[in-house]
PAPASE-700406 format. One line per field, with one value per residue (C-alpha): chain; residue in one letter; residue number from 1; x, y, z. Coordinates in pm, 1 decimal. Each point is the difference from the previous one (the first is absolute). Example, Ala and Ser with C-alpha at 12.3 -4.5 7.8 and 13.67 -1.06 7.14 Angstrom:
2
cadena = c(A A)
residuo = c(A S)
num = c(1 2)
px = c(1230.0 137.0)
py = c(-450.0 344.0)
pz = c(780.0 -66.0)
end
This chain:
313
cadena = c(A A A A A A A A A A A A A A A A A A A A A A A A A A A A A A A A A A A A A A A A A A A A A A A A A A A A A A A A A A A A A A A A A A A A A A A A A A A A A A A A A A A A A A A A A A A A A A A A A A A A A A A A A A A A A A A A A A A A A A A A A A A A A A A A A A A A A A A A A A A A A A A A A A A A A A A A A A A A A A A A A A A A A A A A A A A A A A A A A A A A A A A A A A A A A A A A A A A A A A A A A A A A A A A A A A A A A A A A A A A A A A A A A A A A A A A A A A A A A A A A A A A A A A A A A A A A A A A A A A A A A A A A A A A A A A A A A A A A A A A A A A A A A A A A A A A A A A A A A A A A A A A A A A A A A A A A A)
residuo = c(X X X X X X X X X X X X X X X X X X X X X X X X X X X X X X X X X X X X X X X X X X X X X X X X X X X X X X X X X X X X X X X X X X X X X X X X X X X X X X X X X X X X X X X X X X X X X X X X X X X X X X X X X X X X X X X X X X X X X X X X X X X X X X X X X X X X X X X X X X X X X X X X X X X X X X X X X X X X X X X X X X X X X X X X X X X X X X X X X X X X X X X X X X X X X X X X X X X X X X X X X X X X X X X X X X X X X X X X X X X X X X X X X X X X X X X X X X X X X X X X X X X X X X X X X X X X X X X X X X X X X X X X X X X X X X X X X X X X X X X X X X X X X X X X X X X X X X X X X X X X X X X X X X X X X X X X X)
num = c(1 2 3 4 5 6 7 8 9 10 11 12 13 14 15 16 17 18 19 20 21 22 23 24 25 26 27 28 29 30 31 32 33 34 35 36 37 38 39 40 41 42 43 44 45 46 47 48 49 50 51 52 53 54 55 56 57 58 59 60 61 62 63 64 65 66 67 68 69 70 71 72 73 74 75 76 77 78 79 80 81 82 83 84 85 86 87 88 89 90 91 92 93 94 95 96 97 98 99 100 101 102 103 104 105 106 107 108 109 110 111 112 113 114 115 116 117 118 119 120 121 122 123 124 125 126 127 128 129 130 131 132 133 134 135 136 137 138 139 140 141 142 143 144 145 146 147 148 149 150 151 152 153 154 155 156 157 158 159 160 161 162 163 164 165 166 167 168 169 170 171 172 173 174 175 176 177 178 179 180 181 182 183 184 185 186 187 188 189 190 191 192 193 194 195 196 197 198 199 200 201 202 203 204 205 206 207 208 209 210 211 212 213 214 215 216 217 218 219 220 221 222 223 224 225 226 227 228 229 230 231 232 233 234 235 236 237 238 239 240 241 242 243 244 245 246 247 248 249 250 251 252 253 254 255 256 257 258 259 260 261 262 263 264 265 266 267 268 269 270 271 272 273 274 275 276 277 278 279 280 281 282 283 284 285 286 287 288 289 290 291 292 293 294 295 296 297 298 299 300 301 302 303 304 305 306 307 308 309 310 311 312 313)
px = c(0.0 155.6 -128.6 62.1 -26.0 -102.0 -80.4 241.9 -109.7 90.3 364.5 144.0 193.0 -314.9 -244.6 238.6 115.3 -342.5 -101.9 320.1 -121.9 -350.2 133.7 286.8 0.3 -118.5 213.6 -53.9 97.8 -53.6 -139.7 274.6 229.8 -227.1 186.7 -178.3 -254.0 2.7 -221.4 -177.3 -319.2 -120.5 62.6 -94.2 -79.3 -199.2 -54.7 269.4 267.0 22.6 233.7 -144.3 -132.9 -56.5 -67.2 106.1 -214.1 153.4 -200.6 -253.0 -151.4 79.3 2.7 -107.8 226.8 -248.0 -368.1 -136.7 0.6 -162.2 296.9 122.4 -363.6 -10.4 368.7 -73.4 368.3 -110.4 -181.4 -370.4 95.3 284.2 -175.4 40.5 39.3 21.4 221.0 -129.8 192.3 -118.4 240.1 -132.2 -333.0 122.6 154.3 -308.6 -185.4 200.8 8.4 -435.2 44.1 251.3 -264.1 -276.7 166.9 94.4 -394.5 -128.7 246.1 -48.7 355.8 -53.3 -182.5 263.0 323.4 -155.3 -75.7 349.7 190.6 -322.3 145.1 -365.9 -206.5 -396.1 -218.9 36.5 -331.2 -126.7 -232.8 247.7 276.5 -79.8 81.2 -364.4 -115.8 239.9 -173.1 221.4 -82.2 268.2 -80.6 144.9 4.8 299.9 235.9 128.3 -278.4 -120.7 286.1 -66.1 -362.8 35.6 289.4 -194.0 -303.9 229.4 138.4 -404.0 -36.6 -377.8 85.2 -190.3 178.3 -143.6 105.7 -125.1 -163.2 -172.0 255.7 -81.8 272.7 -27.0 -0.6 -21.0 -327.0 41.7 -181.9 22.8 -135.7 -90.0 -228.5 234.3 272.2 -256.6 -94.6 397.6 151.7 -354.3 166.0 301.7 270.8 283.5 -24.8 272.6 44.5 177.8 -177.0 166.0 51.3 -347.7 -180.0 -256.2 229.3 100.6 -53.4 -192.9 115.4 -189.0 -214.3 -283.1 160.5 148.6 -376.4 -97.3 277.9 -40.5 154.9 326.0 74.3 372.3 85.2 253.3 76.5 195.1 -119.8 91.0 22.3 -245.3 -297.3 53.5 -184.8 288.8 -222.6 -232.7 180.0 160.2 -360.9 -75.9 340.4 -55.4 -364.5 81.0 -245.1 261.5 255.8 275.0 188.6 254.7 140.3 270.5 -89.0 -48.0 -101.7 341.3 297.7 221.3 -202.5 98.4 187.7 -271.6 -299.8 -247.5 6.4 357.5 -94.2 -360.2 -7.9 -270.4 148.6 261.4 183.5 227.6 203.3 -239.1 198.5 -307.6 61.1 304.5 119.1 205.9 307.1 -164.5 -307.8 57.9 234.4 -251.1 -301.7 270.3 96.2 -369.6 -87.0 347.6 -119.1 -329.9 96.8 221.4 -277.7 -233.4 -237.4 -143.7 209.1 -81.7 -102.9 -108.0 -223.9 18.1 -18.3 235.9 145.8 256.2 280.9 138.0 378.8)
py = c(0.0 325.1 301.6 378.4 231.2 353.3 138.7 236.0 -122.8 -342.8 116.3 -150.2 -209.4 -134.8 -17.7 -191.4 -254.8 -72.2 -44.9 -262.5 -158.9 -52.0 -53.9 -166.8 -117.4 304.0 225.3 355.6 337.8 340.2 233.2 217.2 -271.5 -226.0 74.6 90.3 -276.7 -227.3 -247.3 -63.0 -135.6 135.4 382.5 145.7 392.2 233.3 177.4 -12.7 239.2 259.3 -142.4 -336.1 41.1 -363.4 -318.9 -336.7 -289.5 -215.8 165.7 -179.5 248.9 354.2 -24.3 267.8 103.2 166.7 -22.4 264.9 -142.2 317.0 132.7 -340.7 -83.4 322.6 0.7 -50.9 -144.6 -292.1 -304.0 -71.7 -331.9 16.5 -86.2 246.2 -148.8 241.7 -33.3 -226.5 109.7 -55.8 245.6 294.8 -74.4 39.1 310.2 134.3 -92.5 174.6 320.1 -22.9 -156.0 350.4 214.9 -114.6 14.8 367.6 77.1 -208.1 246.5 314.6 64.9 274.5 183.9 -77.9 71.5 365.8 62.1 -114.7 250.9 290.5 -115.5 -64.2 -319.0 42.9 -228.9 -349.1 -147.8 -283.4 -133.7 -270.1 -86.2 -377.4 -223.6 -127.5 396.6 38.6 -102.8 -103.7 -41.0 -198.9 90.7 -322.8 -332.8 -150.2 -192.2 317.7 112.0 -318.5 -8.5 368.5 -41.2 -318.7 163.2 262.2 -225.7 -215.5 314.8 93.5 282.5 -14.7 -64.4 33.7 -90.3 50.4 -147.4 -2.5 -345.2 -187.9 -165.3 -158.1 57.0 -98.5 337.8 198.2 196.0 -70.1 220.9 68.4 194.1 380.2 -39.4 -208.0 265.8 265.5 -253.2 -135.3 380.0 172.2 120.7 -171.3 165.1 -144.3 -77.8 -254.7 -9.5 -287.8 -20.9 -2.6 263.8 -81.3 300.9 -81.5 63.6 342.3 241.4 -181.5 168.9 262.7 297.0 -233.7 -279.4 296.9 115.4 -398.9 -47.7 96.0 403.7 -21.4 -294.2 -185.4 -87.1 -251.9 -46.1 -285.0 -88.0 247.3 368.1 65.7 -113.2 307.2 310.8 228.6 306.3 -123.1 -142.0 322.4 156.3 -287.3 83.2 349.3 -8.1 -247.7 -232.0 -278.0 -25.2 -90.0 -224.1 -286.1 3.7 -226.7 21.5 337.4 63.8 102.9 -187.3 128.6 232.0 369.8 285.4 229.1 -222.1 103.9 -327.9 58.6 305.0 -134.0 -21.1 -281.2 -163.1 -330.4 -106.4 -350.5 20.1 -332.6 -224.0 -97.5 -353.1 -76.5 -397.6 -205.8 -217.1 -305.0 26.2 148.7 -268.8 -246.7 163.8 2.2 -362.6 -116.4 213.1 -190.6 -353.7 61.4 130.8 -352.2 -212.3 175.4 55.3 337.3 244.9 145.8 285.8 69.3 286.3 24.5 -353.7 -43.7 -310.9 -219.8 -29.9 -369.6 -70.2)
pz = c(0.0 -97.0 207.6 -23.5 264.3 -68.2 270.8 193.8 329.4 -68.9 -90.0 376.2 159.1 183.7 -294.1 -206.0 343.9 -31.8 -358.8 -30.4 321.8 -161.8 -329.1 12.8 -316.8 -214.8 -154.7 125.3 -192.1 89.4 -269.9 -28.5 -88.8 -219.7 -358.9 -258.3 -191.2 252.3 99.6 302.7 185.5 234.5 87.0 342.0 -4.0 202.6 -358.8 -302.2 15.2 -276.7 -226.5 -33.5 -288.1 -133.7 187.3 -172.9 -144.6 271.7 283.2 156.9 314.3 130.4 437.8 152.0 264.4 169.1 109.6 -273.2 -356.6 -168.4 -165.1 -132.2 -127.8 -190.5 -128.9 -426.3 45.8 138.9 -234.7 88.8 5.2 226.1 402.3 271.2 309.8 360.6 287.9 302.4 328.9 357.9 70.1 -228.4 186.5 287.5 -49.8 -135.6 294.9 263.1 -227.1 29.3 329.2 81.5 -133.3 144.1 359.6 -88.9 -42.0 305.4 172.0 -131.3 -128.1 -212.5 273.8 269.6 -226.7 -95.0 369.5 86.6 -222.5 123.4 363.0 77.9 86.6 -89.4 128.7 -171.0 -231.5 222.8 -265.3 -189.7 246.4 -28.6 -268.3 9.2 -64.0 -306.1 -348.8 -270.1 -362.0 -220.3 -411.8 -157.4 92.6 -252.6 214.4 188.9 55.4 143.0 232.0 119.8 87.5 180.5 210.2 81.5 65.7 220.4 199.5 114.6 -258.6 -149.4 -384.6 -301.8 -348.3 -362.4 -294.4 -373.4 51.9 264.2 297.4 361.9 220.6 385.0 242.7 -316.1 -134.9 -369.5 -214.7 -401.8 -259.0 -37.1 346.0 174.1 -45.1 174.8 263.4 51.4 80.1 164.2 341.5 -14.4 192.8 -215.6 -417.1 -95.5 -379.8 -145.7 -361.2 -305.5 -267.8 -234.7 -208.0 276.2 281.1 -107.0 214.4 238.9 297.9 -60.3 201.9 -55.0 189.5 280.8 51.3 134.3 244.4 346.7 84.3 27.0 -150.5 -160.6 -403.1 40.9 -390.1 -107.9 -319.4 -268.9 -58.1 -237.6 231.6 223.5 -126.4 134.8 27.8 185.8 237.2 54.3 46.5 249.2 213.5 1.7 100.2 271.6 -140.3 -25.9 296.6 -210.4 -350.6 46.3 -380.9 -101.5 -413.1 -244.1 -264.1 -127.8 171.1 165.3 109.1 -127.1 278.9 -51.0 43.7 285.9 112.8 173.4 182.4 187.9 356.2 -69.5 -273.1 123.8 -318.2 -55.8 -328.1 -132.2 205.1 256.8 -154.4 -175.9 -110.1 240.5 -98.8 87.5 -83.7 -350.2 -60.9 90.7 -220.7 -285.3 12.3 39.1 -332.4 -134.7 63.0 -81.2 -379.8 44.9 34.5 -222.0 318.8 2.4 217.4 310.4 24.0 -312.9 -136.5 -384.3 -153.8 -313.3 -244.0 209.5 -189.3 31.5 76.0)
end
């Protein structure tokens, strides 16, 4: 099995320890060094660099080294035929759910409150009315496999959840709703909004005023998915009129995120430079080999969110 990496974060010692300890028998290049025409199977990417301009015949799936597959779904560079298959770490998960777990913490204590009374060297009386983890409602948009993993940790840690999800799902401790009315009914009063969907014409946008106006006052965006499902103006109405508390945003619109964005300078606004979840050694390696001996056997690959041909041996 010949495998290239292109992805900068998987140029490491530790990435590549555990790739060869998964894969000990695959022959692993990075991009940079692959010269020129050659071929190779399986090619793992969080999107293509810029000057790959061709992929060969000899490729058989793209892995996405990443939970998000938008931009390698909608990259002409890539052959319909060619599968996509998506990254499948614990570890990412886990990462992701301390980041919602973090937020949602900083809401059940107030923490934008108490930091701006700290530097006004003044303590006002604190809100009694959600200081329990039973008082706190959460609603979790997207139930893929991170944000399974997020509602059910937040479920499991005594926070009230509510999830919604394009299609119907049953998840134990979790109010599962879908559709246009279950996204009213999911984020009505909720006190935190998760978002974990992924980038879809429908998703656009979605965290908009008219998803603000249904939370409960002073409510937290935690935004995890992508940046073009935050209406950026409206949340800026919404922080300003105090009608939402505060934003937890690890992604933009435009990465990285430009100097003289507003963003930067909000006393309301906690940013993460889109590394709430980022892929572990191990469990990258893992998700790579399983995608490996899958395309081996001709089984179909973990995983996996745009079908294509698989290309025999």
């Amino acid at each position: 099995m010949r495998i290239v990496i292109a992805d900068p974060l998987a140029y490491s010692d530790r990435f590549e320890h555990a790739l060869r300890d998964a894969l000990p028998s695959a022959r692993f290049i990075r991009w940079p060094d692959l010269p020129e025409g050659a071929d190779y199977d399986l090619l793992v990417a969080w999107h293509l660099p810029k000057d790959m301009t061709a992929l060969p015949p000899s490729l058989r799936a793209v892995f996405c080294f990443g939970a998000g597959t938008d931009q390698l779904l909608d990259d002409p560079r890539i052959p319909a035929d060619v599968p996509i298959a998506r990254l499948q770490d614990q570890g990412q998960a886990e990462q992701l759910l301390d980041y919602a777990m973090h937020a949602v913490f900083a809401r059940l204590q107030d923490d934008v409150v108490v930091r701006a009374d700290q530097l006004a060297r003044f303590w006002r009386l604190p809100d009694q009315q959600n200081r329990t983890r039973g008082s706190l409602r959460v609603a979790v948009l997207g139930l893929g496999p991170l944000g399974l993993h997020v509602a059910q940790g937040l479920s499991a840690a005594g926070f009230p959840v509510s999830a919604w999800s394009r299609t119907p799902r049953s998840i134990d401790g979790v109010a599962c709703l879908y559709g246009d009315d279950g996204l009213s009914a999911c984020v009505d009063g909720a006190d935190v909004v998760v978002n974990l969907l992924p980038s879809r014409p429908e998703t656009k946008g979605i965290l908009s005023d008219r998803l603000f106006s249904r939370l409960a006052p002073g409510a937290y965006v935690v935004n995890l998915g992508r940046g073009d499902h935050l209406d950026e103006e409206a949340l800026r109405a919404a922080v300003d009129r105090g009608r939402l508390g505060a934003a937890w945003l690890d992604v933009f619109s435009v990465e990285p995120l430009p100097p003289e964005h507003w963003f930067w300078r909000h006393e309301r606004i906690r940013l993460t430079p889109h590394r709430a979840g980022l892929p572990t050694p191990q469990g990258a390696a893992a998700s790579i080999a399983a995608v490996a001996a899958a395309l081996e056997q001709g089984r179909a690959l973990p995983g996996l969110v745009r079908p294509g041909r698989l290309i025999e041996n």
